[in-house]
Backbone bond lengths (Angstrom), bond angles and torsions (degrees), N, CA, C in turn:
res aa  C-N    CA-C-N  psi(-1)  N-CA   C-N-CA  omega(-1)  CA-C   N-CA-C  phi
1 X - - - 1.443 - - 1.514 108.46 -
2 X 1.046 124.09 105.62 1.442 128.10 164.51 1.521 124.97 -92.38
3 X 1.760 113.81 -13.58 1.718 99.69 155.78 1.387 106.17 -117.28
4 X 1.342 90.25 -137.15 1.799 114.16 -152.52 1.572 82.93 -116.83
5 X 1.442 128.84 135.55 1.698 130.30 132.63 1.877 117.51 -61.54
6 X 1.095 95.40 156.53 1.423 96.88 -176.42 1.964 87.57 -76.22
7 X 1.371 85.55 158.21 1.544 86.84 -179.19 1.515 124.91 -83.04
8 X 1.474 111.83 -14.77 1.907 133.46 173.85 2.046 81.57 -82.95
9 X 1.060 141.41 -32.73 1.475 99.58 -179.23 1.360 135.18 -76.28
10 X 1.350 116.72 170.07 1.257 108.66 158.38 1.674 135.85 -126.48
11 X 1.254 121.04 144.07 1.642 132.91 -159.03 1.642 95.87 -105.70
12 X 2.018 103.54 122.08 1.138 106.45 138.93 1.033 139.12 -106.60
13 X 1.628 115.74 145.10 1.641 110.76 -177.31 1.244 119.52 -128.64
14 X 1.097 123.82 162.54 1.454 126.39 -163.64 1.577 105.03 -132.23
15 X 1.241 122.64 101.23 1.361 120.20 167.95 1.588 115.48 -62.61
16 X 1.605 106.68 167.98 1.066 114.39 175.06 1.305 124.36 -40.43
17 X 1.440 101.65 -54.12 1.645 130.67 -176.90 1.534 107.03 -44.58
18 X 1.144 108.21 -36.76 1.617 124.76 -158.92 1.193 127.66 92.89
19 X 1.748 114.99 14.95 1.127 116.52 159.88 1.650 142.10 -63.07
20 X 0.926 130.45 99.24 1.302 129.61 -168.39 1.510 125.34 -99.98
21 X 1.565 95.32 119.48 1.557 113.19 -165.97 1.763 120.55 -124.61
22 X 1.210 106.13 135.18 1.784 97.00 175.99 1.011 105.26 -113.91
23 X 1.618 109.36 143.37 1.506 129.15 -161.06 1.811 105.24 -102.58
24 X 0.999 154.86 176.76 1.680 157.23 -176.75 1.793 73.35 -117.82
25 X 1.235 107.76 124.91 2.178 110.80 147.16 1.104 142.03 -32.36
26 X 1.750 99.14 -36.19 1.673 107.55 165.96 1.702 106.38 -89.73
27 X 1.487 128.65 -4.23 1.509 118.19 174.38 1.840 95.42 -78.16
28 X 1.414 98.10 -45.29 1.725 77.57 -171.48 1.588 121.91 -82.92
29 X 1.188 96.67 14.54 1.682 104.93 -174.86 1.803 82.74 -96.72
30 X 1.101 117.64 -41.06 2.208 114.69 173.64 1.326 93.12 -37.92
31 X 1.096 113.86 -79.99 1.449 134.65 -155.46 1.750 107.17 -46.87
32 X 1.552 107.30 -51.08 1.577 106.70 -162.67 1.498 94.25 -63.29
33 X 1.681 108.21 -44.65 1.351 103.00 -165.62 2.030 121.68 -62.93
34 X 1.167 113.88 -28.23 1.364 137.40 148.04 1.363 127.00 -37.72
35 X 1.246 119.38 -43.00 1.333 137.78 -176.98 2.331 107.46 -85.35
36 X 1.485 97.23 -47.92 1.030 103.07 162.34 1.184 144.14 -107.74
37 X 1.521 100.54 26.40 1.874 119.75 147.23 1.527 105.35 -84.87
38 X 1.448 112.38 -42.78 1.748 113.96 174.37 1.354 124.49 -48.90
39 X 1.527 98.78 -52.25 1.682 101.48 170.02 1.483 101.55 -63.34
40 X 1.315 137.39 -71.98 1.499 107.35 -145.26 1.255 103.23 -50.21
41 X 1.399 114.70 -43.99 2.078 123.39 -158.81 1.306 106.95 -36.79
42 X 1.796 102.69 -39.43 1.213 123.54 -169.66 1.997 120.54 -68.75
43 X 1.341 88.81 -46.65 1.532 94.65 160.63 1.252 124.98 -101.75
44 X 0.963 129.91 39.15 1.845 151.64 161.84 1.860 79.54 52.69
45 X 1.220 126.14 75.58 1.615 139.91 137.71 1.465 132.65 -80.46
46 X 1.069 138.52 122.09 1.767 98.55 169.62 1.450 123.69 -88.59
47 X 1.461 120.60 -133.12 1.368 120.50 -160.62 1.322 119.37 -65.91
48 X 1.935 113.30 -28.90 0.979 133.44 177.59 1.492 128.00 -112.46
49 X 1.463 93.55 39.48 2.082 101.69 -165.55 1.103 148.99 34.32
50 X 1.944 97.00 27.25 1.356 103.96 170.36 1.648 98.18 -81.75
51 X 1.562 96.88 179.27 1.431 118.76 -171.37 1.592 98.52 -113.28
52 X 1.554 121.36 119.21 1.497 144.14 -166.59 1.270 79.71 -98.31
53 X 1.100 128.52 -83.58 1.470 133.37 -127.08 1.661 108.53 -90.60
54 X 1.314 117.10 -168.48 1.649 118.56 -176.84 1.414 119.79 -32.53
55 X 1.285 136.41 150.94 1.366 131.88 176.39 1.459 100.19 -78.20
56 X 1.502 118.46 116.32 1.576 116.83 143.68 1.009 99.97 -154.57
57 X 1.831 121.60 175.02 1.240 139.10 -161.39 1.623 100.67 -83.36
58 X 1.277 102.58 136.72 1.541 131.95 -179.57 1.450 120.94 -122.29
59 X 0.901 113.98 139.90 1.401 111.05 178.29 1.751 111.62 -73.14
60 X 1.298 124.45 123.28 1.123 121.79 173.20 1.586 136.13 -77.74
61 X 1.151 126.95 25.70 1.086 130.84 170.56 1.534 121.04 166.06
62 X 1.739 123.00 141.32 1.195 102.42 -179.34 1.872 106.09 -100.16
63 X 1.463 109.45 146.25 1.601 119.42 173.80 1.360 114.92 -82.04
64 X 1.231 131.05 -50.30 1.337 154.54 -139.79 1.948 103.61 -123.21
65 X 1.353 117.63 117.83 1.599 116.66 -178.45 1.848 99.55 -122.09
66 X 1.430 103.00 107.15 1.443 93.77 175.05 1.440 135.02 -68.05
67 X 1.699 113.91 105.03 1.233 91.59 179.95 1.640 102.29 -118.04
68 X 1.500 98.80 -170.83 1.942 113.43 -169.27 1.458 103.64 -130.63
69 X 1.515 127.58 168.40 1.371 112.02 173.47 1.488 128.67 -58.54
70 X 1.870 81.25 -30.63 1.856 81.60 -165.52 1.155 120.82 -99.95
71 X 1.681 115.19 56.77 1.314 138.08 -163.90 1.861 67.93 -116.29
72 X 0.870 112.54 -111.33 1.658 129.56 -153.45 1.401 124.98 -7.93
């Protein structure tokens, strides 16, 4: 996910399992934003994904935001 959903939409998803769940736009906009406070924290980034600390290679971006049903 690289944007934002509007926050009035709504997302269906289909797990592996075949569970099928709809998300509100602003729940998965919680979540993305959650997921990519973890990554930077994780690669010493700050608020805005620059790099503070020592120079080394980082991964630049996450594709994939794990979610479960009983997130929504």
């Amino acid at each position: 996910m690289s944007r934002h959903f509007p926050a009035s939409a709504s997302v269906s998803v289909t797990f592996a399992d075949g569970t099928r769940k709809v998300f509100p736009g602003k729940r998965l906009n919680e979540i993305f934003d959650d997921a990519l406070a973890a990554f930077r924290a994780g690669n010493n980034l700050d608020a805005k994904g620059f790099d503070r600390g020592p120079r080394k290679k980082v991964q630049q971006g996450i594709e994939f935001v794990p979610i479960s049903p009983d997130m929504a």
